[in-house]
PDB file of the backbone (N, CA, C, O) and the ligand in Angstrom, with CONECT records:
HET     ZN  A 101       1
ATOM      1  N   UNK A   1     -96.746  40.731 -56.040  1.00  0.00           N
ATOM      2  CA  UNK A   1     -95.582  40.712 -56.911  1.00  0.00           C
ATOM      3  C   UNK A   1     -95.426  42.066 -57.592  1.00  0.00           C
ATOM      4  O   UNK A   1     -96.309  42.675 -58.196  1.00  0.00           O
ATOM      5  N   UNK A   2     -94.025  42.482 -57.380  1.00  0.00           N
ATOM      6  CA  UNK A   2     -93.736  44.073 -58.136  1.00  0.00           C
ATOM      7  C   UNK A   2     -93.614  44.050 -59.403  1.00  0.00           C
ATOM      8  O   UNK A   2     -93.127  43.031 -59.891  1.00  0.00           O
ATOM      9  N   UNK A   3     -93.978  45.051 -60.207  1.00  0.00           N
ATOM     10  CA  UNK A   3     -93.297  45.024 -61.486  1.00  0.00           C
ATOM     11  C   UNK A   3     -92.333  45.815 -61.856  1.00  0.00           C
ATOM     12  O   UNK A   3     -91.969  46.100 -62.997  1.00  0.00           O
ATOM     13  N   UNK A   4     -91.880  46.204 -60.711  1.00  0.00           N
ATOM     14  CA  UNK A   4     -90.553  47.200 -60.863  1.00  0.00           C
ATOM     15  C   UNK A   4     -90.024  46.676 -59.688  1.00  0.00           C
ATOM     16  O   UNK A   4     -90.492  46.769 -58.553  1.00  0.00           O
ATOM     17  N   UNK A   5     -88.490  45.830 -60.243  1.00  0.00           N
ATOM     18  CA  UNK A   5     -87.454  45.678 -59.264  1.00  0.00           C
ATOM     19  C   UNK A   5     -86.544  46.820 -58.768  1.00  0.00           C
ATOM     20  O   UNK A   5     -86.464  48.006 -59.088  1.00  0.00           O
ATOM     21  N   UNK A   6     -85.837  45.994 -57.805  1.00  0.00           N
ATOM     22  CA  UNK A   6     -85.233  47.632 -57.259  1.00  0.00           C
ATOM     23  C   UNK A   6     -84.646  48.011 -58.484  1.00  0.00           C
ATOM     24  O   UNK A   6     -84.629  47.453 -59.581  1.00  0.00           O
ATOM     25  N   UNK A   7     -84.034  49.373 -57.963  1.00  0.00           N
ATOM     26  CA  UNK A   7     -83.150  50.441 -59.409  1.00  0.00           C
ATOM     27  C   UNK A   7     -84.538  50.617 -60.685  1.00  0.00           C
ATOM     28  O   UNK A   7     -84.195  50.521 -61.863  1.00  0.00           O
ATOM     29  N   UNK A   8     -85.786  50.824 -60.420  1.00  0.00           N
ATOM     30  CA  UNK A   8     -86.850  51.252 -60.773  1.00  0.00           C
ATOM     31  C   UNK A   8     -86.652  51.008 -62.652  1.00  0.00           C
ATOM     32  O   UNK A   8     -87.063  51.724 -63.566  1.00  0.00           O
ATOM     33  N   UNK A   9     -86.138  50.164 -62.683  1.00  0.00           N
ATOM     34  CA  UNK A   9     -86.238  50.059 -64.352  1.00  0.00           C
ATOM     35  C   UNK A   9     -87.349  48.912 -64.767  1.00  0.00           C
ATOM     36  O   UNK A   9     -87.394  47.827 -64.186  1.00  0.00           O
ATOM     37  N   UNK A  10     -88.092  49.217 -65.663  1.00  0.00           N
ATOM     38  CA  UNK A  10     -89.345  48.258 -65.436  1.00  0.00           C
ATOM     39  C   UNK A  10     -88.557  46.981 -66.132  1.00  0.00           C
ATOM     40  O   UNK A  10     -87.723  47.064 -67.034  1.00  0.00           O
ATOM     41  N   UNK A  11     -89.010  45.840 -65.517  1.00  0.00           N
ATOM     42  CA  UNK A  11     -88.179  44.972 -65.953  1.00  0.00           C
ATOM     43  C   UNK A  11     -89.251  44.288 -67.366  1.00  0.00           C
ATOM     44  O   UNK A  11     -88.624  43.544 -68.120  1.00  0.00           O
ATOM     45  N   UNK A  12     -90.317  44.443 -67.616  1.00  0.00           N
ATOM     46  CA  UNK A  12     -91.059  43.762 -68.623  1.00  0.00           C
ATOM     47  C   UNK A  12     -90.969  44.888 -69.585  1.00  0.00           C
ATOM     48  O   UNK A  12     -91.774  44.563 -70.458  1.00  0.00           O
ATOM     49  N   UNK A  13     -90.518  45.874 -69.878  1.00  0.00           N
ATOM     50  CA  UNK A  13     -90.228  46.840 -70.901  1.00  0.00           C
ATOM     51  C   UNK A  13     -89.499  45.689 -72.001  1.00  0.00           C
ATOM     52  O   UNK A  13     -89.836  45.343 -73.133  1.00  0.00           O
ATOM     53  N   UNK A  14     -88.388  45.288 -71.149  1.00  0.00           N
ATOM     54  CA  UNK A  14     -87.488  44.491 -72.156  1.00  0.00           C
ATOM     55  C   UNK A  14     -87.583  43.521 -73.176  1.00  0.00           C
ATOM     56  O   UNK A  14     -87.214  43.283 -74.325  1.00  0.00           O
ATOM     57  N   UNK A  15     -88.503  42.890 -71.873  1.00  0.00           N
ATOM     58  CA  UNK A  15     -88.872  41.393 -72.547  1.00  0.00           C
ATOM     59  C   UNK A  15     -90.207  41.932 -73.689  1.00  0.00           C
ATOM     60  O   UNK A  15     -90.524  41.112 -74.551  1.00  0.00           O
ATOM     61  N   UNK A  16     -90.899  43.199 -73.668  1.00  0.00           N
ATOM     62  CA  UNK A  16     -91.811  43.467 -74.179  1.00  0.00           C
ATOM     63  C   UNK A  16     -91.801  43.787 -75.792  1.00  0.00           C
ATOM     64  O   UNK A  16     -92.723  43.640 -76.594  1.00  0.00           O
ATOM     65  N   UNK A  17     -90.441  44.279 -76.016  1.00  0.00           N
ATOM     66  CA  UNK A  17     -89.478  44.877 -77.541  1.00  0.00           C
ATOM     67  C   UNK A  17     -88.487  43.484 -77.866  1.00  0.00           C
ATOM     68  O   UNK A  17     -87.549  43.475 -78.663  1.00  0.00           O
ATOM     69  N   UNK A  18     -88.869  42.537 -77.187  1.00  0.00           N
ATOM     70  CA  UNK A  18     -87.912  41.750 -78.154  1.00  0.00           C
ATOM     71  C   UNK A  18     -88.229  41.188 -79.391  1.00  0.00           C
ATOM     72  O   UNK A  18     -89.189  40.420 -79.465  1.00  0.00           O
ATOM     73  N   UNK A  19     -87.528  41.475 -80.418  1.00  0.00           N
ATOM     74  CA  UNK A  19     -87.519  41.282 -81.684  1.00  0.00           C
ATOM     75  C   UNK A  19     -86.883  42.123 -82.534  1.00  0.00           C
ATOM     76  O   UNK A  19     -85.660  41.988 -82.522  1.00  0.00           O
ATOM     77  N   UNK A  20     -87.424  43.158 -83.455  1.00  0.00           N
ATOM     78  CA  UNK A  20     -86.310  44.036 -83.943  1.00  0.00           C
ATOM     79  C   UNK A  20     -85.503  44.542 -83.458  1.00  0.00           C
ATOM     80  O   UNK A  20     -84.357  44.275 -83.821  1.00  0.00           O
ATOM     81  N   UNK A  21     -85.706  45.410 -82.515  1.00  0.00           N
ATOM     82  CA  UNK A  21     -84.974  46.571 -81.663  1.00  0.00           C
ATOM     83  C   UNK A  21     -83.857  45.565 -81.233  1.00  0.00           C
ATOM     84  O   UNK A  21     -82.672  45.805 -81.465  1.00  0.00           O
ATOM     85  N   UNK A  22     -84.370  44.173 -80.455  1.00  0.00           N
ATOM     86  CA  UNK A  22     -83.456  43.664 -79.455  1.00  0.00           C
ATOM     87  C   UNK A  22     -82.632  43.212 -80.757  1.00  0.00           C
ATOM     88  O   UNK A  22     -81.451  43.419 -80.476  1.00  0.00           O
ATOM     89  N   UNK A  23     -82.700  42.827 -81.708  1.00  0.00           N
ATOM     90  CA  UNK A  23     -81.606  42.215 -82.706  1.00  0.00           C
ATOM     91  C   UNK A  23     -80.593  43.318 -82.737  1.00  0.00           C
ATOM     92  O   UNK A  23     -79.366  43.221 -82.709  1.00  0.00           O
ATOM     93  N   UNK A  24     -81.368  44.416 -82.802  1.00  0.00           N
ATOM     94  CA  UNK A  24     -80.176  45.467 -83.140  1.00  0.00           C
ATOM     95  C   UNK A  24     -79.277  45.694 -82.362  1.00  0.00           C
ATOM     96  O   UNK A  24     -78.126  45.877 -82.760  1.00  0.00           O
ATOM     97  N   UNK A  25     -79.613  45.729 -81.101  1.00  0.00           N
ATOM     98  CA  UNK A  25     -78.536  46.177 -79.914  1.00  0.00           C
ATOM     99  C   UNK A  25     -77.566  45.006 -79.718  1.00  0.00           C
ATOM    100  O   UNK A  25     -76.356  45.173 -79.567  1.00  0.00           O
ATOM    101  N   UNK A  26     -78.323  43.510 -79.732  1.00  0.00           N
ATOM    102  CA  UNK A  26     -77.282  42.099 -80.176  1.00  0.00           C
ATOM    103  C   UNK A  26     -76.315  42.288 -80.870  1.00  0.00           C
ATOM    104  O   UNK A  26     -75.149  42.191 -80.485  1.00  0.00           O
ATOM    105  N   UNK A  27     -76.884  42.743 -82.587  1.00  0.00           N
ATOM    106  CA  UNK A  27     -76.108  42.631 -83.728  1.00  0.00           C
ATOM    107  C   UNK A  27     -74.990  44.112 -83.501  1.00  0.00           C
ATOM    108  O   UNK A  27     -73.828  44.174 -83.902  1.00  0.00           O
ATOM    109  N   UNK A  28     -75.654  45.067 -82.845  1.00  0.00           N
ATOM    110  CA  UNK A  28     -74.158  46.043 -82.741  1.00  0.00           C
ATOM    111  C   UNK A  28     -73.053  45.725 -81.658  1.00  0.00           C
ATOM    112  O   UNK A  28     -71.864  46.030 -81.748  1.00  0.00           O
ATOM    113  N   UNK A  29     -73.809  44.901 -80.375  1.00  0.00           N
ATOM    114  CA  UNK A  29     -72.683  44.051 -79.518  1.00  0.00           C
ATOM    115  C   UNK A  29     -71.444  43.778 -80.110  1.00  0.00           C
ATOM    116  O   UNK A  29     -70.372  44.367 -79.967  1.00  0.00           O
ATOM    117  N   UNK A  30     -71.830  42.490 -81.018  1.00  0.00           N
ATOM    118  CA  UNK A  30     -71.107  41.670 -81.633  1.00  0.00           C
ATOM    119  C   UNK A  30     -70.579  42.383 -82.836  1.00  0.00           C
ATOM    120  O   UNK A  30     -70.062  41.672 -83.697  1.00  0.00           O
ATOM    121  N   UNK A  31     -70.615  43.384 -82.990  1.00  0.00           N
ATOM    122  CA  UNK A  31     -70.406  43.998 -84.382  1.00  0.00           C
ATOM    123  C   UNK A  31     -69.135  44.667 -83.791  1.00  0.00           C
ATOM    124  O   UNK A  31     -68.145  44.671 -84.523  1.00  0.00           O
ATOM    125  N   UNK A  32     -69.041  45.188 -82.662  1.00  0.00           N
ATOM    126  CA  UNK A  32     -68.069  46.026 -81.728  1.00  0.00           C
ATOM    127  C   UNK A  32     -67.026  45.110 -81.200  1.00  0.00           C
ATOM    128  O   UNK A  32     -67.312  44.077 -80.594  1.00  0.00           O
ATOM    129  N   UNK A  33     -65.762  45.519 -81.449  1.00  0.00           N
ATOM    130  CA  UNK A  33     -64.614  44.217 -81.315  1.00  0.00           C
ATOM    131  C   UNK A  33     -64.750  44.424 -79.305  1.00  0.00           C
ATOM    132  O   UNK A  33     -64.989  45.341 -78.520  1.00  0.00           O
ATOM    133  N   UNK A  34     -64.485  43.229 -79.248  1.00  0.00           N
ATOM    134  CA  UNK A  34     -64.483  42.659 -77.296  1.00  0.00           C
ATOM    135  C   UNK A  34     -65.754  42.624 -76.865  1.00  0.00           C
ATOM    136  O   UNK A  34     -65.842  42.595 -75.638  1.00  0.00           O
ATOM    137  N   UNK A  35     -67.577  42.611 -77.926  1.00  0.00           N
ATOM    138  CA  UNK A  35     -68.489  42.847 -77.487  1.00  0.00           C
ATOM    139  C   UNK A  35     -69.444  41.340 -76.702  1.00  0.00           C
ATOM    140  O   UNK A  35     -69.301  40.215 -77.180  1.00  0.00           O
ATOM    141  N   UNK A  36     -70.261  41.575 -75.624  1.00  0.00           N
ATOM    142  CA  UNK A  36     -70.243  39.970 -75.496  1.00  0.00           C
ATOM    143  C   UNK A  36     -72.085  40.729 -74.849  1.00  0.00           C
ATOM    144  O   UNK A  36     -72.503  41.751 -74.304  1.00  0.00           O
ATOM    145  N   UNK A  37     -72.547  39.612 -75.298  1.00  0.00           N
ATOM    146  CA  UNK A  37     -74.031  40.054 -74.745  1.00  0.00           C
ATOM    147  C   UNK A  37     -74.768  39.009 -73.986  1.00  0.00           C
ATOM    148  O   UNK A  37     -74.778  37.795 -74.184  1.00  0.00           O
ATOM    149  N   UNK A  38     -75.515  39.862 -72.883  1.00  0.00           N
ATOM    150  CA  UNK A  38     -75.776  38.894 -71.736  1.00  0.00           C
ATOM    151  C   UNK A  38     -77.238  39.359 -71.680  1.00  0.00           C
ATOM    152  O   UNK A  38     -77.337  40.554 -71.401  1.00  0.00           O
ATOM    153  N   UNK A  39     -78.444  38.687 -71.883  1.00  0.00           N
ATOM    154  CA  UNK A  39     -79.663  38.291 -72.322  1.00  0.00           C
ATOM    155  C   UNK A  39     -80.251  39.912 -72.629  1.00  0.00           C
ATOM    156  O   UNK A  39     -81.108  40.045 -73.503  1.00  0.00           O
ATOM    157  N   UNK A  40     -79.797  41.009 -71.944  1.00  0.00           N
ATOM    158  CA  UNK A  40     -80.728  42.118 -72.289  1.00  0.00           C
ATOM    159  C   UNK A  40     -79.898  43.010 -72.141  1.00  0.00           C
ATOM    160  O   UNK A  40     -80.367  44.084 -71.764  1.00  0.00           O
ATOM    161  N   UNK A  41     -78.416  42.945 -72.360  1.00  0.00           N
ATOM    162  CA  UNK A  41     -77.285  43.982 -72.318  1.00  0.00           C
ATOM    163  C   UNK A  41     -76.030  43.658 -72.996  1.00  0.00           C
ATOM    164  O   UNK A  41     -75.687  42.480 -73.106  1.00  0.00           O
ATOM    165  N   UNK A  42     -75.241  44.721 -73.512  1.00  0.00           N
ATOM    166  CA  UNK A  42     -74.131  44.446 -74.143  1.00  0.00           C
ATOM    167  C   UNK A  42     -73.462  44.901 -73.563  1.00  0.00           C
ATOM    168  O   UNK A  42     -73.880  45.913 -73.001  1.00  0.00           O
ATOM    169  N   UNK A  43     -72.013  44.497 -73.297  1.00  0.00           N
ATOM    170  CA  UNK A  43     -70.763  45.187 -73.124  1.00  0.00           C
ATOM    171  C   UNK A  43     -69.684  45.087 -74.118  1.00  0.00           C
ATOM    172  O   UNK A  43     -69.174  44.262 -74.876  1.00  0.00           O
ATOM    173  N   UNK A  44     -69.598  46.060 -73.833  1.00  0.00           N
ATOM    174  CA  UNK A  44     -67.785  46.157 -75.539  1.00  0.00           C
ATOM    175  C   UNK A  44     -66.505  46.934 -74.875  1.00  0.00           C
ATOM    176  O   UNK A  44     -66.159  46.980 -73.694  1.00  0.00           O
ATOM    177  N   UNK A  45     -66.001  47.448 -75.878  1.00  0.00           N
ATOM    178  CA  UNK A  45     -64.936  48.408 -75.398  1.00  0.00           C
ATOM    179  C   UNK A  45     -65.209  49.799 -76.169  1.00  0.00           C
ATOM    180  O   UNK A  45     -65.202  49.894 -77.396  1.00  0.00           O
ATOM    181  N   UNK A  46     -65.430  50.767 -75.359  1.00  0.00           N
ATOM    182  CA  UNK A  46     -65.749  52.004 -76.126  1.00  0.00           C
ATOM    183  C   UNK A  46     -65.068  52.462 -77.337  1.00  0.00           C
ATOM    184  O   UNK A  46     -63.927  52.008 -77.427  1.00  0.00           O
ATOM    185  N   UNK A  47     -65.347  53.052 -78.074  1.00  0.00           N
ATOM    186  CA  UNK A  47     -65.242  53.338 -79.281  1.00  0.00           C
ATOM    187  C   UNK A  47     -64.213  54.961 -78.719  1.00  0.00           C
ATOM    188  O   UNK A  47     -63.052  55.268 -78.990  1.00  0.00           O
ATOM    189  N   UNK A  48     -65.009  55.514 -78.080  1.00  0.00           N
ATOM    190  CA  UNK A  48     -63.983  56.730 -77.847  1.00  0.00           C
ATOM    191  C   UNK A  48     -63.118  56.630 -77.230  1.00  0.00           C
ATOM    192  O   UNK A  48     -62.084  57.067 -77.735  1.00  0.00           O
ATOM    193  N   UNK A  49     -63.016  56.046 -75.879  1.00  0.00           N
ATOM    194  CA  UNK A  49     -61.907  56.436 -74.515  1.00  0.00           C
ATOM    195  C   UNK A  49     -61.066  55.114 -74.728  1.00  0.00           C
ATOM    196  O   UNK A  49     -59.877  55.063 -74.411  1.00  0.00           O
ATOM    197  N   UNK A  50     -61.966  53.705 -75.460  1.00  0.00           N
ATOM    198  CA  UNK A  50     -61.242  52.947 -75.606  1.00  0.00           C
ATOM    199  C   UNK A  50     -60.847  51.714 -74.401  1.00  0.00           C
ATOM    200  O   UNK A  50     -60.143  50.720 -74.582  1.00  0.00           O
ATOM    201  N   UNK A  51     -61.451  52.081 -73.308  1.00  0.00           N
ATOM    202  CA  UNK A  51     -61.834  51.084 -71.972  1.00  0.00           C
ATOM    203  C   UNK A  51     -62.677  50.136 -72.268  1.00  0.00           C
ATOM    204  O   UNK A  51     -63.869  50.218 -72.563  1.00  0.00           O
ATOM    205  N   UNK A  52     -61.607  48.724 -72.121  1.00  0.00           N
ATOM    206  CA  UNK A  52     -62.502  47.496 -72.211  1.00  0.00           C
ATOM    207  C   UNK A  52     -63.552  47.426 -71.410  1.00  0.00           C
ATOM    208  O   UNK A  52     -63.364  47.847 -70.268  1.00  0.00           O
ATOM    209  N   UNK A  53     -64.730  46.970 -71.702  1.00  0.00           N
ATOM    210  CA  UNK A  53     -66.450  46.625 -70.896  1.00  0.00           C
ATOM    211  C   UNK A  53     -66.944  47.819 -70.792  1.00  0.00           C
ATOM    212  O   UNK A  53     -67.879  48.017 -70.016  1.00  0.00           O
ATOM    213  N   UNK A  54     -66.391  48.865 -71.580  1.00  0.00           N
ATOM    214  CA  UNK A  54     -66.647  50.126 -70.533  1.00  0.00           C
ATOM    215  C   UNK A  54     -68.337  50.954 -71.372  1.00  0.00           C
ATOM    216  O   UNK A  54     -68.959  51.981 -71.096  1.00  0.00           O
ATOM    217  N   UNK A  55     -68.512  50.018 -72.286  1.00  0.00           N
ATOM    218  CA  UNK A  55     -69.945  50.313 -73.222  1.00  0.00           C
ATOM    219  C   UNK A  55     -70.802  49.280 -72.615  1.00  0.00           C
ATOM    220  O   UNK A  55     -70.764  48.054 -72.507  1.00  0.00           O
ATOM    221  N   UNK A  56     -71.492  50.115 -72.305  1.00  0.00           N
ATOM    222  CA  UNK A  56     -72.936  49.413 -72.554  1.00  0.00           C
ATOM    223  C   UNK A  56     -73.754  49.587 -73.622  1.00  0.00           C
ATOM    224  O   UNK A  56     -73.859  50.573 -74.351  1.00  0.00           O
ATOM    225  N   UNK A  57     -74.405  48.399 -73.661  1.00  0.00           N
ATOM    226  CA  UNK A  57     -75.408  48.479 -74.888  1.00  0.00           C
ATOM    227  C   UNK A  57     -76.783  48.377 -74.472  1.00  0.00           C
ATOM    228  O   UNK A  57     -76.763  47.612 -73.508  1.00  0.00           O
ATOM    229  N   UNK A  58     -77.803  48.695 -74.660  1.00  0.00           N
ATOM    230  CA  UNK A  58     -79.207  47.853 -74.065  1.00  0.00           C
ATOM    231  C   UNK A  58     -80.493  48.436 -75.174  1.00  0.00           C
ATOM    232  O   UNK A  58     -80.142  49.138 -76.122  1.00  0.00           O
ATOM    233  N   UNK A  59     -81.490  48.208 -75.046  1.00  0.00           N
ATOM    234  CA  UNK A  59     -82.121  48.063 -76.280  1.00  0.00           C
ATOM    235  C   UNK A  59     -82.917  49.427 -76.288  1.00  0.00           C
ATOM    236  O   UNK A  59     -84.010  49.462 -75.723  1.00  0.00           O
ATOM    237  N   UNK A  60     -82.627  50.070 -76.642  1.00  0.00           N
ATOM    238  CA  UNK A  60     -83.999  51.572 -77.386  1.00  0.00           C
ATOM    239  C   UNK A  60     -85.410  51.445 -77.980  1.00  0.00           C
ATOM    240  O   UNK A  60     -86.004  50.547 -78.577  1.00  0.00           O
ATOM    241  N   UNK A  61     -85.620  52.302 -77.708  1.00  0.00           N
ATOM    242  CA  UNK A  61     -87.195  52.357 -79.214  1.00  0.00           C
ATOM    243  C   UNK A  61     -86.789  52.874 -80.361  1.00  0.00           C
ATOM    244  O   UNK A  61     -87.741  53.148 -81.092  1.00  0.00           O
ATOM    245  N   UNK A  62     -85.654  53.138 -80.851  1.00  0.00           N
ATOM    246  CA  UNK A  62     -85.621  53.356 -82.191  1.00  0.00           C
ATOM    247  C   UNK A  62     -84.247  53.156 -82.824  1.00  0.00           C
ATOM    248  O   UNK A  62     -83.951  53.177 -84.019  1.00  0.00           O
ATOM    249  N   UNK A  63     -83.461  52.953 -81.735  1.00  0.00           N
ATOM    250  CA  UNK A  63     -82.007  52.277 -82.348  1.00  0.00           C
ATOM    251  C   UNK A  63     -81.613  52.440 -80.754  1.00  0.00           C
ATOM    252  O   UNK A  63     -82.050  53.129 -79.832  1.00  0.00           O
ATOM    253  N   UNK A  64     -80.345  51.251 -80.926  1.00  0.00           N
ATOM    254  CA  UNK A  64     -79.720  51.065 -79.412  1.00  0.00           C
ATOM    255  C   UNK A  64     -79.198  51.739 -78.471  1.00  0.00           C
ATOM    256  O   UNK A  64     -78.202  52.406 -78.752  1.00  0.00           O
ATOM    257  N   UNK A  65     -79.732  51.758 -77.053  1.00  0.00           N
ATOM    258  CA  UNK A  65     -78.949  52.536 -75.960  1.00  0.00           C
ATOM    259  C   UNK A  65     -77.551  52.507 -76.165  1.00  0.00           C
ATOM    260  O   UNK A  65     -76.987  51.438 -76.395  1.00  0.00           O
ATOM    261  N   UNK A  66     -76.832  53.763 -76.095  1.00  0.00           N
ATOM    262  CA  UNK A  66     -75.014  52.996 -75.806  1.00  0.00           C
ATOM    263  C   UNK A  66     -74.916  54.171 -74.411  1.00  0.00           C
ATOM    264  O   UNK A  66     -75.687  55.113 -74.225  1.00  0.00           O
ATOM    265  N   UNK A  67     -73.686  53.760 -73.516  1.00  0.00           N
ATOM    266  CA  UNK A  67     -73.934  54.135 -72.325  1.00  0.00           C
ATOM    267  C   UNK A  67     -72.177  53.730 -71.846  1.00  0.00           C
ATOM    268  O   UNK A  67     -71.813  52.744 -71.206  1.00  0.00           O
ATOM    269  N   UNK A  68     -71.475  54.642 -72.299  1.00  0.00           N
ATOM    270  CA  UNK A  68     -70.117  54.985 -71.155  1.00  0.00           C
ATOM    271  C   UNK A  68     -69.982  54.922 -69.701  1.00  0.00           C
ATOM    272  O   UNK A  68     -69.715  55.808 -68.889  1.00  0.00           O
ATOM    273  N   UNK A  69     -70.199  53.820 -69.571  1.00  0.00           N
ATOM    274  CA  UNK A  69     -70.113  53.632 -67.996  1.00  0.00           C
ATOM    275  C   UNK A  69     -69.062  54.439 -67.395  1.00  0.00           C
ATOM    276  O   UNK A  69     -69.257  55.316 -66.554  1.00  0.00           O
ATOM    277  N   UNK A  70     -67.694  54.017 -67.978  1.00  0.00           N
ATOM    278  CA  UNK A  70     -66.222  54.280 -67.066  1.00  0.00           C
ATOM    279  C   UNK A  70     -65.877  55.593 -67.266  1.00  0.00           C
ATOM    280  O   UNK A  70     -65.166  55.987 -66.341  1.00  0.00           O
ATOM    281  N   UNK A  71     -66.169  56.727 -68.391  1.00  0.00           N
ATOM    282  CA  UNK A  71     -65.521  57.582 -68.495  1.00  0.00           C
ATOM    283  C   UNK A  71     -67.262  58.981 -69.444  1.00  0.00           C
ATOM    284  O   UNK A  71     -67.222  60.130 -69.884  1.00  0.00           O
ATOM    285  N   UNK A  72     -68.306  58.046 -69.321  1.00  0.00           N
ATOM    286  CA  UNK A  72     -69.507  58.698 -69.539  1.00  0.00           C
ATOM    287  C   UNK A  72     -69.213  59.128 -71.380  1.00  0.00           C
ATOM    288  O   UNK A  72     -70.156  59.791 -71.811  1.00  0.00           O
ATOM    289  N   UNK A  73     -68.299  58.903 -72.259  1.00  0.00           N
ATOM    290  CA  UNK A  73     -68.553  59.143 -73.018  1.00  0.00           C
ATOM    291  C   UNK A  73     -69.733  59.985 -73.993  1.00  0.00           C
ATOM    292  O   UNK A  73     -70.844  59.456 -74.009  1.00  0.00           O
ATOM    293  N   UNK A  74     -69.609  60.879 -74.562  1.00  0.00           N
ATOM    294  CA  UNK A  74     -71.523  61.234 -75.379  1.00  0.00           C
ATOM    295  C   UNK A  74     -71.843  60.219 -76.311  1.00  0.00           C
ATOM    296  O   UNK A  74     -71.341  60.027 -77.419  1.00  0.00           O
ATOM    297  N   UNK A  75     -72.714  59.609 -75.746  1.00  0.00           N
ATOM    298  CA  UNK A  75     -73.383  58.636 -76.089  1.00  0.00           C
ATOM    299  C   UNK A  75     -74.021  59.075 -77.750  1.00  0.00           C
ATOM    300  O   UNK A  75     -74.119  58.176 -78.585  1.00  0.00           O
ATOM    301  N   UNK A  76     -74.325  60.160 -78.018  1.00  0.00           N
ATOM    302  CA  UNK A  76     -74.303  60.630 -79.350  1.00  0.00           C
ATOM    303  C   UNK A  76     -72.839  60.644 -80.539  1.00  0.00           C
ATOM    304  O   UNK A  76     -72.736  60.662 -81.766  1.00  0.00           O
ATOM    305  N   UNK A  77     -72.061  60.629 -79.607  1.00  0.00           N
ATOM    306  CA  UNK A  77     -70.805  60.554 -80.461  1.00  0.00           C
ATOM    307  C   UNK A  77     -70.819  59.022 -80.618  1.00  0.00           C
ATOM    308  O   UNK A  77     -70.760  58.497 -81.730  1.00  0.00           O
ATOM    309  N   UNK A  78     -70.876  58.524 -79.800  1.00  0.00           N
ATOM    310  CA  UNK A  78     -70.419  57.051 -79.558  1.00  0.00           C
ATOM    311  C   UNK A  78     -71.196  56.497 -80.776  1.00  0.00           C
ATOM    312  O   UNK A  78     -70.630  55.667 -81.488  1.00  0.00           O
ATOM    313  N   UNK A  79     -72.728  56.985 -81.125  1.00  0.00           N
ATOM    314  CA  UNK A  79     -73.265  56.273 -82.122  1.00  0.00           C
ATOM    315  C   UNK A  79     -73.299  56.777 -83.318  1.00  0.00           C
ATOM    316  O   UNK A  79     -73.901  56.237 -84.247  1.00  0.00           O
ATOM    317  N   UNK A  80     -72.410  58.273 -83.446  1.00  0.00           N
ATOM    318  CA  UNK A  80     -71.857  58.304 -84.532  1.00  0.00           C
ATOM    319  C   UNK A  80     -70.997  57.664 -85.160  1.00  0.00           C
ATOM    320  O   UNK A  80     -71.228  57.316 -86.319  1.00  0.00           O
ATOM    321  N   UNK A  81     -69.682  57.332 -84.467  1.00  0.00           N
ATOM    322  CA  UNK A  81     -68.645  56.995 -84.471  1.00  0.00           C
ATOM    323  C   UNK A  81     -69.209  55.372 -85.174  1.00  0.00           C
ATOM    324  O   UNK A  81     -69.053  55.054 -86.353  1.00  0.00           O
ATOM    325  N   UNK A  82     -69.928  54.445 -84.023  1.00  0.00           N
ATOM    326  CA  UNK A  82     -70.035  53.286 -85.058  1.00  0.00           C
ATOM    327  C   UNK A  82     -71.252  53.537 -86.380  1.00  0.00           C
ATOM    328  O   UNK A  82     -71.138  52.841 -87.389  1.00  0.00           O
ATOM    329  N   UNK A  83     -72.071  54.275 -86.311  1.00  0.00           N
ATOM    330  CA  UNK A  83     -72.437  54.453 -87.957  1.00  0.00           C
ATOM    331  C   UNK A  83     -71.413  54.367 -89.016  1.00  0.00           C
ATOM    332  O   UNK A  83     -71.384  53.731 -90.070  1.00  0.00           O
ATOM    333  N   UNK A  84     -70.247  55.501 -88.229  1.00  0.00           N
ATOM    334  CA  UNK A  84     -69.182  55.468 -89.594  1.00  0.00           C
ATOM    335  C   UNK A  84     -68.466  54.306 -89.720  1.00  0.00           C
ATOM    336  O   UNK A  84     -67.669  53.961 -90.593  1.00  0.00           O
ATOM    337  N   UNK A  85     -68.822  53.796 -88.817  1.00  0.00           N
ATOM    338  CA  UNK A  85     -67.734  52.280 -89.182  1.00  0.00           C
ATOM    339  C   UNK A  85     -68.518  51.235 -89.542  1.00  0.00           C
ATOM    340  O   UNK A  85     -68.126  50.095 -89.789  1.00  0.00           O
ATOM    341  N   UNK A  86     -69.846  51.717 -89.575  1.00  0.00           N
ATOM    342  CA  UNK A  86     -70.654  50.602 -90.307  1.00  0.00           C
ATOM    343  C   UNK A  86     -71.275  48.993 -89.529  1.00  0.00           C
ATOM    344  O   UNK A  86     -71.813  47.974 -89.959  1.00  0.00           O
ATOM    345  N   UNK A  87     -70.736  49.607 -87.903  1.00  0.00           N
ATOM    346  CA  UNK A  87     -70.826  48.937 -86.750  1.00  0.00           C
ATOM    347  C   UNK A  87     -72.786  48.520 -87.047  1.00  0.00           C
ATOM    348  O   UNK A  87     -73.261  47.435 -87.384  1.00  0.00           O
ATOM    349  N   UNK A  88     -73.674  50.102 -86.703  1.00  0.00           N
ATOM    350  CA  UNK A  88     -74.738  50.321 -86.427  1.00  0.00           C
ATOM    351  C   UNK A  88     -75.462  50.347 -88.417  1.00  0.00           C
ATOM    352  O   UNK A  88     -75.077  51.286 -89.114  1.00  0.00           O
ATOM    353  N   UNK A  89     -76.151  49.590 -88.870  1.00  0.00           N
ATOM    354  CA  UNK A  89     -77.296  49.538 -90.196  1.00  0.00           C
ATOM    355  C   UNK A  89     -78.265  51.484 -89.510  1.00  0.00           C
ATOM    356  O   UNK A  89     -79.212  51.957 -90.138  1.00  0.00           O
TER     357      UNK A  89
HETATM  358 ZN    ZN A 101     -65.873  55.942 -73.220  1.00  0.00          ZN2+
END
């Protein structure tokens, strides 16, 4: 049995941080209008470009992945942007 499925992302990383971290990336999902979260990922509508699903969310070591799928957004802006809105604690 592998512990890395294909697309080499370890899959027990995830399940390994659940608790704070994972609340956070939940609670900024849902904090983000159109955000809907599916056991170890969020999708929303970006904050910059504004494309529905087009955020991802997934969980960090020290505050949440965000990840512009459709248009790559900087993911540094992106988590500026919801600090100022009070999206991200
Ligand atoms: Zn974007």
């Amino acid at each position: 049995m592998s512990e890395l499925p294909a697309g080499g992302r370890p899959f027990l990383s995830s399940a390994f941080i659940v608790g704070a971290q994972a609340s956070a990336a939940e609670k900024l999902t849902h904090a983000i209008p159109g955000g809907t979260w599916h056991r170890q990922l969020g999708r929303c509508t970006c904050p910059i470009c504004g494309r529905s699903r087009s955020l991802l969310i997934e969980h960090g070591n020290r505050a949440p992945l965000v990840t512009c799928i459709t248009t790559g957004c900087s993911s540094r802006e992106i988590i500026r942007i919801v600090r100022a809105r009070g999206w991200l604690a």
